[in-house]
Every structure is written in C-alpha cells, then in structure tokens.
C-alpha positions as CSV (number, residue, x, y, z in Angstrom):
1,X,-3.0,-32.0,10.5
2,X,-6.2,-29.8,10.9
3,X,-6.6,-27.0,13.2
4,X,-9.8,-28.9,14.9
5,X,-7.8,-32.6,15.2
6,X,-4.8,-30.7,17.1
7,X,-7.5,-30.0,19.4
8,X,-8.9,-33.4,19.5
9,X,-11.7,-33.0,17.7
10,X,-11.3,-33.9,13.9
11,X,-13.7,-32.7,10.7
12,X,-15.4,-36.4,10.7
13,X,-16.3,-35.9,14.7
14,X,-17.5,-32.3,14.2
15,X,-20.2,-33.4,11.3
16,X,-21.1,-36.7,13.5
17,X,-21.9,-35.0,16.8
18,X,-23.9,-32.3,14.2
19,X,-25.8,-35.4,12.6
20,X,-26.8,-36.7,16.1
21,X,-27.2,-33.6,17.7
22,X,-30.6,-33.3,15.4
23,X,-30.6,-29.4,15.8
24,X,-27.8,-26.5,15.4
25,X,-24.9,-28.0,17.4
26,X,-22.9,-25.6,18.9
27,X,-19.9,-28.4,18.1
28,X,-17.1,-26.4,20.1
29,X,-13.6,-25.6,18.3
30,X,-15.4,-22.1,16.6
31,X,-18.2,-23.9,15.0
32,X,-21.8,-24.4,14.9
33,X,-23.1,-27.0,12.5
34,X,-26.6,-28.2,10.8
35,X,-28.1,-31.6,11.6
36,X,-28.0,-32.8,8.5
37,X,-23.9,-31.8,8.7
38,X,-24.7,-30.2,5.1
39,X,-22.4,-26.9,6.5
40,X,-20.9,-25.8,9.2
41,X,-20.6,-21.6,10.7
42,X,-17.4,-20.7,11.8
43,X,-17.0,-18.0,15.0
44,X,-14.3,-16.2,15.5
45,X,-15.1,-12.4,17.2
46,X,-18.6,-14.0,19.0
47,X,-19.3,-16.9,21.1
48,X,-20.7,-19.8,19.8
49,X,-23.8,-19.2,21.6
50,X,-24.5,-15.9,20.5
51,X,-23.8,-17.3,17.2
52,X,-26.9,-19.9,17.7
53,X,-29.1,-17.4,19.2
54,X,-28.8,-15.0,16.3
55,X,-29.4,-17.6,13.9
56,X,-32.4,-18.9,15.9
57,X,-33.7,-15.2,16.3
58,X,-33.2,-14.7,12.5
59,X,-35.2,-17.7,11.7
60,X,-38.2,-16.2,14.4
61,X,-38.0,-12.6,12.9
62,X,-38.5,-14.2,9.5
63,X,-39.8,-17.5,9.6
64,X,-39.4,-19.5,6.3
65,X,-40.1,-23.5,6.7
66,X,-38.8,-23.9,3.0
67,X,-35.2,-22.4,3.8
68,X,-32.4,-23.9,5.5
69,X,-30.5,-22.7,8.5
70,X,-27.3,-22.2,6.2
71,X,-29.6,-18.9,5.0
72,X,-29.8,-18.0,8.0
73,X,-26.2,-18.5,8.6
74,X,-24.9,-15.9,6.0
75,X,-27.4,-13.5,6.9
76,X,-26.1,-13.4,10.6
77,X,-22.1,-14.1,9.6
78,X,-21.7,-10.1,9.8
79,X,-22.5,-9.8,13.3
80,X,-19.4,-11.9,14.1
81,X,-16.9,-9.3,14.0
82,X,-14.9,-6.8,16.3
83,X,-17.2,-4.0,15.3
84,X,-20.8,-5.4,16.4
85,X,-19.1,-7.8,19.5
86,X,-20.2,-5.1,22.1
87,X,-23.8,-4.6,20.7
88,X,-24.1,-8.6,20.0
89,X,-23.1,-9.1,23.7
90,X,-25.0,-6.5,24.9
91,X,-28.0,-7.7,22.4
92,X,-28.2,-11.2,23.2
93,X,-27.0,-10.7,27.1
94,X,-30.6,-8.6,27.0
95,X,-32.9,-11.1,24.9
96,X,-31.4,-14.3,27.7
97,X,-33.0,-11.8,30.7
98,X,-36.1,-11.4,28.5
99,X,-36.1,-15.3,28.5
100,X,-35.5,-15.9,32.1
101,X,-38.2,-13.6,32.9
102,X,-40.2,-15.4,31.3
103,X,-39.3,-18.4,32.9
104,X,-37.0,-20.1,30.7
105,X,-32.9,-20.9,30.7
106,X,-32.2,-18.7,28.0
107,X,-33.8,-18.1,24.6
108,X,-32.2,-20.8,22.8
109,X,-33.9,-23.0,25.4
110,X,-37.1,-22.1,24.6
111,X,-38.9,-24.4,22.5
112,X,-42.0,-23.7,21.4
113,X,-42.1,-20.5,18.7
114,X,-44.9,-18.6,20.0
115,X,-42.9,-18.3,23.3
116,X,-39.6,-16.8,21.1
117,X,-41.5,-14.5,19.3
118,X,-43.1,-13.0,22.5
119,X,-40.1,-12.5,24.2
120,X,-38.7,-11.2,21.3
121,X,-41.7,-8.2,21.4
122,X,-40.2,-7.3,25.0
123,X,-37.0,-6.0,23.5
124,X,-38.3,-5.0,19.6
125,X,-37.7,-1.3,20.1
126,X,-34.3,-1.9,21.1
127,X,-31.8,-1.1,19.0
128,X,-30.3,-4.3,18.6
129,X,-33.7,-5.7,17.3
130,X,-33.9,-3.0,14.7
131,X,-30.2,-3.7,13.9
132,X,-30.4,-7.3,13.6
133,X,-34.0,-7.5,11.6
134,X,-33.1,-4.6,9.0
135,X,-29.9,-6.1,8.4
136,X,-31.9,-9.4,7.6
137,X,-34.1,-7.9,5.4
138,X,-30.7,-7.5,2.8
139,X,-28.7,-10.9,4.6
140,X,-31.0,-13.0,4.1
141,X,-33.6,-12.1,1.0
142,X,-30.5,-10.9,-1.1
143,X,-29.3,-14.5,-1.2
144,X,-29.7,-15.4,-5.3
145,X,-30.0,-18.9,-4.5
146,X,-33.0,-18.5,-2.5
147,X,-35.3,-16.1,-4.5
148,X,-36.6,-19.3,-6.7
149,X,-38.3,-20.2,-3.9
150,X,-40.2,-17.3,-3.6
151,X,-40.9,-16.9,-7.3
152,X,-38.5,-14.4,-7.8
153,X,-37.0,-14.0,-10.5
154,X,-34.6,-11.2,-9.9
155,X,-33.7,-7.9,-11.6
156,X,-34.9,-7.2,-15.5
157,X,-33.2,-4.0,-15.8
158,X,-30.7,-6.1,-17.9
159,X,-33.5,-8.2,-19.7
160,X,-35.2,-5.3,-20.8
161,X,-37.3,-4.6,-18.1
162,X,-40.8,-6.2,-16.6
163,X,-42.7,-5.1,-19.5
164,X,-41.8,-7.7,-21.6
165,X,-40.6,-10.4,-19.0
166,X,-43.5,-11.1,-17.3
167,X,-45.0,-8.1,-16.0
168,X,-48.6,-8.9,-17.9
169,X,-48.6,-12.9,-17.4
170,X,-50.9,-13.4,-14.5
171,X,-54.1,-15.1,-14.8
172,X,-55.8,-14.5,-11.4
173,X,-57.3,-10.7,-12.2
C-alpha cells in the first residue's frame, strides 16, 4: 500500500481532484498537481502553498503561454529544500503582504495577471525576487525539452560550430 492511500488519499483520488480542480491543485499529502493530472510536484522542506506561489510567480516573471506548468515545476523544485526554507518563507510571507495591501487574500488569489505582476514590482529589489528570477533564467530555459519551442537548437560546439550549422540561413536581412 502507498504512502498517500495510508493516508486516505490514494494515487487515482490525487489525479481526480487535480483534473477537476481545473488549475494547480494544492492536492494535500506533499503534492501539488496539473489539471490535466499529466504530473504531479512533490513537497517535502516547503508548504504546499509556497510551492504554488513559486510556481505561479515563475510563470509571471517569465510568462510563456506555449509551456506547461511542469516547466515551471522543475525550475522552482530547488527552492524546496532546508537551505532556501527560511528565504522561501520569508519570500513568499513578504509577496502575500504585498497582495493584501493591495487588496487581495494572498497572491495566489489574485487573478487577473496585470494585478500579479504589479505586486510583484513592490518587492523586485528584494533579494528573494532577484534569487528566484536569476535562478529561473537557468531552471527553466536550460530545460532541453523545451528549447524546440523557442527555435533553439542548442549547443554546436560539438557539430562544428554555427558556421556551418545554420549561422548564415536566414532570409529576412
């Protein structure tokens, strides 16, 4: 028996409520799961909610329609560990005050993205900010699987370099 149906919630439940939730689900039991239940996040150091709000202020740093949340996911794993606990705490303590200054519950409750990203000016030149959008810069864009959509095509140091993969094939100039 699984470690989520001793606690009465088993692996078919979790990806159900995800499916129905029709947003991140913060499912209980550790987890936070997509909508479409195509994966799951395990938390073990942060709360679930922290979890969610990193994810949702990754995808408001760097906005990407064409990318999934399980992108986002990987990029932000890192922050749930002992080391960053105390500056993710302290982080998204600050960034729910910014939220209920600005009349809202928190910043996961806010819904439309303008709103997120100007509450998410108040605290840029906090340290946290910095932390958590330089560290996305390598999560999230280092992610092989995601540079086709971009047009990357990754490194040619091992091809032979740009000069003969590419470097002169664009028609626009």
């Amino acid at each position: 028996m699984s470690q989520l149906s001793k606690q009465g919630l088993t692996r078919r439940a979790l990806l159900s409520r995800a499916a129905a939730a029709g947003a991140l689900a913060v499912a209980g039991a550790g987890f936070i799961a997509a909508p479409d239940a195509a994966w799951a996040v395990e938390v073990g150091t942060i709360t679930e909610h922290q979890m969610a709000t990193l994810l949702q202020m990754a995808r408001d740093i760097y906005p990407h329609d064409r990318l999934g949340d399980r992108f986002y996911a990987v990029a932000v794993k890192s922050y749930d560990s002992e080391e960053a606990k105390d500056a993710v705490s302290q982080g998204i303590a600050a960034l729910d005050a910014a939220a209920v200054q600005a009349g809202f519950d928190d910043y996961l409750s806010v819904g439309w993205e303008a709103d997120r990203v100007a509450i998410l000016r108040r605290i840029e030149d906090t340290p946290f900010f910095q932390s958590v959008r330089g560290g996305l810069v390598t999560g999230l864009y280092n992610q092989k699987e995601i540079w086709p959509v971009f047009g990357y095509e990754g490194e040619s140091f091992s091809q032979g370099g740009y000069i003969d993969r590419g470097f002169d094939d664009i028609d626009w100039l």
